[in-house]
C-alpha positions as CSV (number, residue, x, y, z in Angstrom):
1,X,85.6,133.5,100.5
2,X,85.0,134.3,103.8
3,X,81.9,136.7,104.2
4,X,79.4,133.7,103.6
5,X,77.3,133.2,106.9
6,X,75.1,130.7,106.9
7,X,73.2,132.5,110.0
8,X,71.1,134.0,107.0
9,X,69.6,130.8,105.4
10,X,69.6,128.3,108.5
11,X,66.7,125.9,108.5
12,X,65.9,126.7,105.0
13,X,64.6,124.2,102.6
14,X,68.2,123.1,101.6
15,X,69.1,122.4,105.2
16,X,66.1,120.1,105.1
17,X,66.9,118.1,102.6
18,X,70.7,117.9,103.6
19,X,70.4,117.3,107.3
20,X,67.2,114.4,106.9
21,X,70.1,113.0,104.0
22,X,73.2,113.1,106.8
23,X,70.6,111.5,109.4
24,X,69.9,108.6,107.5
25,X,73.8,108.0,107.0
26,X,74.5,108.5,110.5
27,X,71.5,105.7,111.1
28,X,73.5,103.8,108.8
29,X,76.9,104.1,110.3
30,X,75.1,103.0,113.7
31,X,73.9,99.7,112.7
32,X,77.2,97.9,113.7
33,X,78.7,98.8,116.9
34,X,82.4,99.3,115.6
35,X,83.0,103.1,116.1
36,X,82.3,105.6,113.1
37,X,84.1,109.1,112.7
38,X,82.0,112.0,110.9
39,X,84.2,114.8,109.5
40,X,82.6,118.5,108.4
41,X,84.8,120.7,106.4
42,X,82.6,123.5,106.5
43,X,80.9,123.4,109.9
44,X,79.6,127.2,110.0
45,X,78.9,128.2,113.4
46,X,76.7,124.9,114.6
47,X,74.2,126.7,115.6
48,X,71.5,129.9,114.7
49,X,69.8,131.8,116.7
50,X,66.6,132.0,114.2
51,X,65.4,135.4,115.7
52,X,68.9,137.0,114.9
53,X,69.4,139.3,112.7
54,X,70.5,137.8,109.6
55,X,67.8,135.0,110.1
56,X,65.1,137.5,110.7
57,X,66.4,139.1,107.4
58,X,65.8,136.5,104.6
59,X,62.9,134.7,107.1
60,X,63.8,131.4,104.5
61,X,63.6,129.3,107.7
62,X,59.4,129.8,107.5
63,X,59.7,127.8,104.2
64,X,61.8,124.8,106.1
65,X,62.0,124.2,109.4
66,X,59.1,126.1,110.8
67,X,57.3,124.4,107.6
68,X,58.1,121.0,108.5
69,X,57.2,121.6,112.6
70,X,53.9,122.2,112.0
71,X,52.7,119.2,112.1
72,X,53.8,115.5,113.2
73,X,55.0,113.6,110.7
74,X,54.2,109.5,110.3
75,X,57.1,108.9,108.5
76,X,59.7,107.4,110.5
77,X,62.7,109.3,109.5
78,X,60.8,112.5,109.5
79,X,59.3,112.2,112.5
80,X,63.5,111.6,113.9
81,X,64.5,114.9,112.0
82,X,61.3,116.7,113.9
83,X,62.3,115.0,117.3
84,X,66.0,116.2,116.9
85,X,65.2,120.1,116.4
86,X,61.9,120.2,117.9
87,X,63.7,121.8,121.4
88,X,65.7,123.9,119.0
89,X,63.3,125.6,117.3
90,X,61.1,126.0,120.7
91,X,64.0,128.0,122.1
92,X,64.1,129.5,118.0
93,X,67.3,128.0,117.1
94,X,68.3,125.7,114.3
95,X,71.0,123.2,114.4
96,X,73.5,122.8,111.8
97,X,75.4,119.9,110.6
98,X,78.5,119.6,113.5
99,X,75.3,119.7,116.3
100,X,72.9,117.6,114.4
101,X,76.0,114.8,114.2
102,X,76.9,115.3,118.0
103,X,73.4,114.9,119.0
104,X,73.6,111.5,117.3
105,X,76.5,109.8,117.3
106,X,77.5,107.5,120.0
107,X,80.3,107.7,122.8
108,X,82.7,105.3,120.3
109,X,82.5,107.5,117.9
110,X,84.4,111.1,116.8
111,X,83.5,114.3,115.2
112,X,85.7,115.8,113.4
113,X,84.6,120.0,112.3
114,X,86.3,122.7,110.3
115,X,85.9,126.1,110.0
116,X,88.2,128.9,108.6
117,X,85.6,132.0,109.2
118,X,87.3,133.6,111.9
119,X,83.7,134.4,114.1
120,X,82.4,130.9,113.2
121,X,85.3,128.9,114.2
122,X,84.6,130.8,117.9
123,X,80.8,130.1,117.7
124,X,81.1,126.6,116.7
125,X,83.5,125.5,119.6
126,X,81.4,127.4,122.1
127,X,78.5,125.5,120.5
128,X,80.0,121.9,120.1
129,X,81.6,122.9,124.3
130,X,78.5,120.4,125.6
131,X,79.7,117.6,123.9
132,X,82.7,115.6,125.4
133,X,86.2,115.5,125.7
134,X,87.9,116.4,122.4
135,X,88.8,112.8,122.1
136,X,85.4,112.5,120.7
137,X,84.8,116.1,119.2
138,X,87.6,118.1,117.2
139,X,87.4,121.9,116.0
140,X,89.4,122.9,114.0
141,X,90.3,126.6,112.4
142,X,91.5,125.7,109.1
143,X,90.7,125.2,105.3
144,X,87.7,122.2,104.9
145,X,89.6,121.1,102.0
146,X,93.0,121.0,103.2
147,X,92.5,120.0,106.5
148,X,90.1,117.1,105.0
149,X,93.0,115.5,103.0
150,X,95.4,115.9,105.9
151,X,93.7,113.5,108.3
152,X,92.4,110.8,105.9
153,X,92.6,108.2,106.1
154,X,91.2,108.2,109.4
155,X,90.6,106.7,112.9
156,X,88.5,105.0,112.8
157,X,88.4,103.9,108.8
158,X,84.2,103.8,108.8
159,X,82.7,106.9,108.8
160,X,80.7,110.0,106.9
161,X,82.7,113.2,105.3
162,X,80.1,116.0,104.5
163,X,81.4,118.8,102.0
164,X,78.9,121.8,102.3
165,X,80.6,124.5,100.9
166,X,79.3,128.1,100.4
167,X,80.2,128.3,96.9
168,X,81.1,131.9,96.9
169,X,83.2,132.0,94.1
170,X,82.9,129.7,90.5
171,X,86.1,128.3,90.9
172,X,84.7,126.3,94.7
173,X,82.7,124.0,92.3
174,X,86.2,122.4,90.5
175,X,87.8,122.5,94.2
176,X,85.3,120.0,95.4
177,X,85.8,117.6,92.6
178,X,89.4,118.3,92.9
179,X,89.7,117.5,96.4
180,X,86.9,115.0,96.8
181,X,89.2,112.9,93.7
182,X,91.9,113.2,95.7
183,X,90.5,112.4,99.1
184,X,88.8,109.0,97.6
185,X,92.0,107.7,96.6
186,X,93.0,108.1,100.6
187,X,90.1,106.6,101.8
188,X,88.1,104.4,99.1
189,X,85.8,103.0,101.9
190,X,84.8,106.2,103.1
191,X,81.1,107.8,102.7
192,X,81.1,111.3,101.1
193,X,78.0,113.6,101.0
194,X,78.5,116.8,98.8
195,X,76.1,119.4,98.9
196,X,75.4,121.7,96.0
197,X,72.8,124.1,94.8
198,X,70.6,124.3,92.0
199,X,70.7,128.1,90.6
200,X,68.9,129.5,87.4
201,X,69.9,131.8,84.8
202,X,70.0,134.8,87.8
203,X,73.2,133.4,89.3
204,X,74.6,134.8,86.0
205,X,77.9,132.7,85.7
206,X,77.3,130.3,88.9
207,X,74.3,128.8,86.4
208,X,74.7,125.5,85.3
209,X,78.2,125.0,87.4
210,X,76.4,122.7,90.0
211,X,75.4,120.4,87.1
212,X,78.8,120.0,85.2
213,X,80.6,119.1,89.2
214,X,77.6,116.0,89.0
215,X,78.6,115.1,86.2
216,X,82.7,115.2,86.9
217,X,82.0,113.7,89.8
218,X,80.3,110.7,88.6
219,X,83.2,109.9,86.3
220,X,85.7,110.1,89.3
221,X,87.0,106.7,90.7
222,X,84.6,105.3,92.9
223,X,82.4,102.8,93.8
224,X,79.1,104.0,93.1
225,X,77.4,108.3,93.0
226,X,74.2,108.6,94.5
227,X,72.2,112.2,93.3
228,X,69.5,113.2,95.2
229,X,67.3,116.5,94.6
230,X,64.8,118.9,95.4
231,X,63.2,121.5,93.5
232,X,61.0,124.0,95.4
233,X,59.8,126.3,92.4
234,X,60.5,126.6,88.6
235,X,63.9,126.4,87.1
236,X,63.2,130.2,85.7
237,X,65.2,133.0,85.4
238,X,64.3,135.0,87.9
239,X,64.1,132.1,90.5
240,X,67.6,132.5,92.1
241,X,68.3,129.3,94.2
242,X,65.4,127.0,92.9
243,X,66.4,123.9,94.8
244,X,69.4,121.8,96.0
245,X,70.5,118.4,96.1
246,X,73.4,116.0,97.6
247,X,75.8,113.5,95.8
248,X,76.6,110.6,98.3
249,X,79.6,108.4,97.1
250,X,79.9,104.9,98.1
251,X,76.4,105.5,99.9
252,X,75.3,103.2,102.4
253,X,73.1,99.7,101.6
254,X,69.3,101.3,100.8
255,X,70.1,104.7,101.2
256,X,68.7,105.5,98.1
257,X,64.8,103.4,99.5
258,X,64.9,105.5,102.4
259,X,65.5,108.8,100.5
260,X,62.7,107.9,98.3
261,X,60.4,107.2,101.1
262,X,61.3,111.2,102.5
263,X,60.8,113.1,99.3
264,X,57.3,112.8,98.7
265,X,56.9,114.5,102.3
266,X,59.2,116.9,101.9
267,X,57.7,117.9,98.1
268,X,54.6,118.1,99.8
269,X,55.1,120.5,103.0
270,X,58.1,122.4,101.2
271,X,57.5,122.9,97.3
272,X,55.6,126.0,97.6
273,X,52.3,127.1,96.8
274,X,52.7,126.9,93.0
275,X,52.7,123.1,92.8
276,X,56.0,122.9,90.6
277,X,58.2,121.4,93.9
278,X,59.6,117.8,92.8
279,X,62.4,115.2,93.7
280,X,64.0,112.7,92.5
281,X,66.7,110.1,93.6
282,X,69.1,108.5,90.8
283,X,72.2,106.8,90.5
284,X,74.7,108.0,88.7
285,X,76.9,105.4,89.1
286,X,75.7,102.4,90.9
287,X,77.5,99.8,92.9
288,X,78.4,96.5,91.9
């Protein structure tokens, strides 16, 4: 489960979708002063150069970010997620989820990052060097989902825990709803974002796997599942990777407005040129 690099799909339409998502949580968390801690189990590198190699490869970044930058956006939150990467993607890089976080979090707060690919774990610390002492930012080379359970609950007890796993193998889908059941019985209060993808009948045995984890993970214990979704093309067998989507447990108060008030942007600049892009927001359980 290590030869996943993200390096080939950075600033793709899933990144999109999942980075606007942890922006508006972060927003969130910054509303009251008291300090917030943001934890990545599967940090990647932080950062892509989008003229590498593997980027230049699979060019899915010219249906995302370079999408989404050509033009200036008068929705508020989209407008944010354009101001945060516009200097990356002049000097044609893309920022992932540990660099997006540091760039928006305050001095109160921590970053916590994981990484067990041995290259990655070097490029994200080298890429997370600019930002403070490590009393604010912690790398760490170890497994997301073991290291995750090992520091909850944590300090401080408000905060955001994205799970963004590569999904290599089958069995990655039942880890996350194993460890994510575990990990909200150490930490009830805390925010969890899961990312997942949506794969048709070409994923062969992967097909359908990303539904049945939505579904366990809406029975677990918890105070309320958020889904959100996006589908860039036709659920049809040849489409591969047809969209994505995040489940946010215990999501923040009007999350779900806010993510409503995206979609219809991000349908419209990112659902391809065959008109069958849509999104949705639902709650799968919702909170008292």
């Amino acid at each position: 489960m290590l030869s996943y690099r993200h390096s080939f799909h950075a600033g793709n339409h899933a990144d999109v979708l999942k980075h606007i998502t942890q922006m508006l949580i972060i927003k969130k968390l910054k509303i009251k002063a008291k300090p917030a801690v943001y934890i990545d189990t599967h940090s990647g590198a932080g950062l892509y150069e989008l003229q590498g190699l593997e980027a230049q490869k699979t060019k899915e970044f010219l249906t995302g970010i370079t999408a989404m930058q050509a033009y200036q956006s008068e929705q508020q939150y989209i407008a944010e997620y354009q101001q945060l990467t516009h200097d990356f993607i002049e000097n044609n890089q893309y920022p992932g989820s540990p660099l997006i976080a540091a760039n928006m979090l305050r001095e109160q707060d921590k970053i916590v990052c994981m990484e067990l690919h041995n290259t990655e774990i070097d490029n994200l610390r080298h890429n997370l060097a600019d930002f403070g002492s490590l009393a604010k930012v912690g790398v760490h080379h170890r497994d997301g989902y073991e290291g995750l359970l090992a520091i909850l609950p944590p300090i401080p007890a408000r905060g955001l825990v994205l799970i963004d796993p590569s999904y290599e193998v089958a069995d990655e889908y039942q880890q996350v709803v194993m460890t994510l059941a575990k990990a909200i019985k150490k930490w009830s209060v805390g925010i969890f974002a899961i990312w997942y993808p949506l794969l048709s009948s070409r994923a062969g045995q992967k097909a359908g796997l990303s539904e049945k984890m939505i579904s366990e993970i809406a029975a677990l214990d918890c105070k309320s599942v958020l889904n959100v979704a996006m589908h860039v093309t036709e659920n049809e067998g040849d489409a591969g990777m047809y969209g994505s989507g995040l489940i946010i447990v215990n999501a923040p108060w009007q999350l779900d407005t806010d993510l409503e008030n995206v979609l219809p942007e991000l349908v419209a600049h990112l659902g391809g040129d065959d008109a069958h892009g849509k999104a949705y927001v639902e709650w799968l359980k919702k909170p008292d």
